[in-house]
C-alpha positions in Angstrom: 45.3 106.2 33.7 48.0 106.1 31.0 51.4 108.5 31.2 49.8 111.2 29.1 46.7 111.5 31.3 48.9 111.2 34.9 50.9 114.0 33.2 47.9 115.8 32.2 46.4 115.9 35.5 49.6 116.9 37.1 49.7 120.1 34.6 46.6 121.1 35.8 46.7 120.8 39.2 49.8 122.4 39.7 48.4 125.5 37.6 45.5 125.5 39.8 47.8 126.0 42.8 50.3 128.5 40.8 46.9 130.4 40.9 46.3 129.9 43.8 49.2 131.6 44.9 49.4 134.4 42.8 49.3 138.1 43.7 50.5 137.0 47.2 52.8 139.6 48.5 55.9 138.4 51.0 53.6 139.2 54.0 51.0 137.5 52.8 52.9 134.3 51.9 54.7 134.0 55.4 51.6 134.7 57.5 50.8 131.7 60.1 47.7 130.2 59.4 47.1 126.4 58.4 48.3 124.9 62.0 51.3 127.4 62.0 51.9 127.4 58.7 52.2 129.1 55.7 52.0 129.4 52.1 56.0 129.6 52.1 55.7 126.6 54.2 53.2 125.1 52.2 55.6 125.8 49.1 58.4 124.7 50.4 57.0 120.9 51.8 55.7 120.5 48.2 58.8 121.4 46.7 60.9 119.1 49.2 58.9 116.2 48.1 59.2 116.8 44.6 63.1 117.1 44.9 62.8 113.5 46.1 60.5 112.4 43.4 63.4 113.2 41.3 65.4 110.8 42.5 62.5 108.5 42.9 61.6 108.2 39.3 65.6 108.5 37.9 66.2 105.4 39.9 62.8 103.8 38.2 64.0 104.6 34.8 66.9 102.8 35.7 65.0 99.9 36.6 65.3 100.1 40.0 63.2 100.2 43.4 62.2 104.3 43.6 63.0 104.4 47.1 67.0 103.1 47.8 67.8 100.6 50.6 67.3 101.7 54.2 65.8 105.3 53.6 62.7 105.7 55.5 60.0 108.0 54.8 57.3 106.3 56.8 56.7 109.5 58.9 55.7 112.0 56.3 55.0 114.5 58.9 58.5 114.7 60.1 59.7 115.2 56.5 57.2 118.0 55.9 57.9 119.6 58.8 62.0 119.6 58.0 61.0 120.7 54.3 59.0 123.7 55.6 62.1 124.4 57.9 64.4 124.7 54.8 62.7 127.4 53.4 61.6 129.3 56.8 64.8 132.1 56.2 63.9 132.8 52.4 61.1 134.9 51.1 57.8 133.7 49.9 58.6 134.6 46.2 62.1 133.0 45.8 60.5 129.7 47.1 57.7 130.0 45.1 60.5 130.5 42.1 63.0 127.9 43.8 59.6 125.8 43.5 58.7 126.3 39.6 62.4 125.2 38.9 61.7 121.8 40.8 58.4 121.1 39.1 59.9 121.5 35.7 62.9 118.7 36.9 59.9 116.7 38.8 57.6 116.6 35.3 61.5 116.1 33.2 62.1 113.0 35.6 58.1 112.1 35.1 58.4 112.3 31.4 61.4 110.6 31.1 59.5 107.2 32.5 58.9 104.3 30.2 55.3 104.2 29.2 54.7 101.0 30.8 55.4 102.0 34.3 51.8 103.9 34.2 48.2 102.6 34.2 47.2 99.6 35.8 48.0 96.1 37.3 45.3 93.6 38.5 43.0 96.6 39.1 45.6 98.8 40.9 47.1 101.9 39.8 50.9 101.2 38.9 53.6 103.0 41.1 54.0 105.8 38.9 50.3 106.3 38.8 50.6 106.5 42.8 53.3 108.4 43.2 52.7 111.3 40.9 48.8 111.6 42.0 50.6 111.4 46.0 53.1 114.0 45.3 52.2 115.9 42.8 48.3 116.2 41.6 46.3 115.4 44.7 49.2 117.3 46.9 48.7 120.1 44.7 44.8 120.0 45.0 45.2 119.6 48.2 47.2 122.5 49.1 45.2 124.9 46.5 41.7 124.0 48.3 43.2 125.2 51.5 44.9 127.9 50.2 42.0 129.5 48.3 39.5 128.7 51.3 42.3 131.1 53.3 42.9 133.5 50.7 38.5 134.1 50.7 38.3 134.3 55.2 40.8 137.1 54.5 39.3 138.7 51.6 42.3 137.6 49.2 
């Protein structure tokens, strides 16, 4: 996929979750239910990672490797889990808020990407292509699938 259609399919999916979401009340969005989780929990991971894609795809535009010398994030559970810890203290709608503030700098720092860095290279999608489906579109669809199968056992 080119830049316009990665960006495309980010839009969407992320709306699809914003819906997801919506008309959740603070109760609601800190109730336990996705192996102790919540939707603030949920928020918050996704929001953690797109902080870092930031800085990911700044230090591409710049021509460099996204991820710097000697950081590891080999153990995405670890990170998700100290992501959701972050935002444990604050309310479900100030996250979800603190959230819509990242995606605008996560699609800024998306958009700001040299064209060539998307679409394809001897039949593999490029790094951008990866990392904004990983962290951004199929996180998102992710997330809203389980969300919305939630929100319909609870009559949401």
């Amino acid at each position: 996929m080119d830049k316009a259609s990665v960006l495309k399919n980010v839009d969407t999916e992320y709306n699809n979750l914003l819906e997801a979401v919506k008309g959740l009340d603070n109760d609601q969005m800190t109730e336990r239910w996705l192996d102790g989780w919540s939707v603030r929990d949920i928020l918050g991971h996704v929001l953690g990672w797109e902080r870092l894609m930031v800085t990911w795809l700044g230090r591409m535009a710049s021509g460099e490797r996204p991820v710097a010398e000697g950081e590891d994030y080999s153990d995405p559970d670890a990170w998700n889990a100290k992501f959701a810890l972050e935002f444990a203290p604050i309310s479900g709608s100030t996250v979800l808020a603190n959230w819509q503030q990242a995606h605008m700098n996560f699609l800024k720092a998306a958009e700001a990407l040299p064209d060539d860095r998307f679409g394809e290279k001897d039949g593999k999608p490029m790094t951008a292509n990866r990392m904004l489906a990983d962290n951004g579109s199929e996180h998102y669809k992710e997330h809203s699938a389980q969300i919305l199968e939630w929100r319909k056992s609870k009559g949401l």
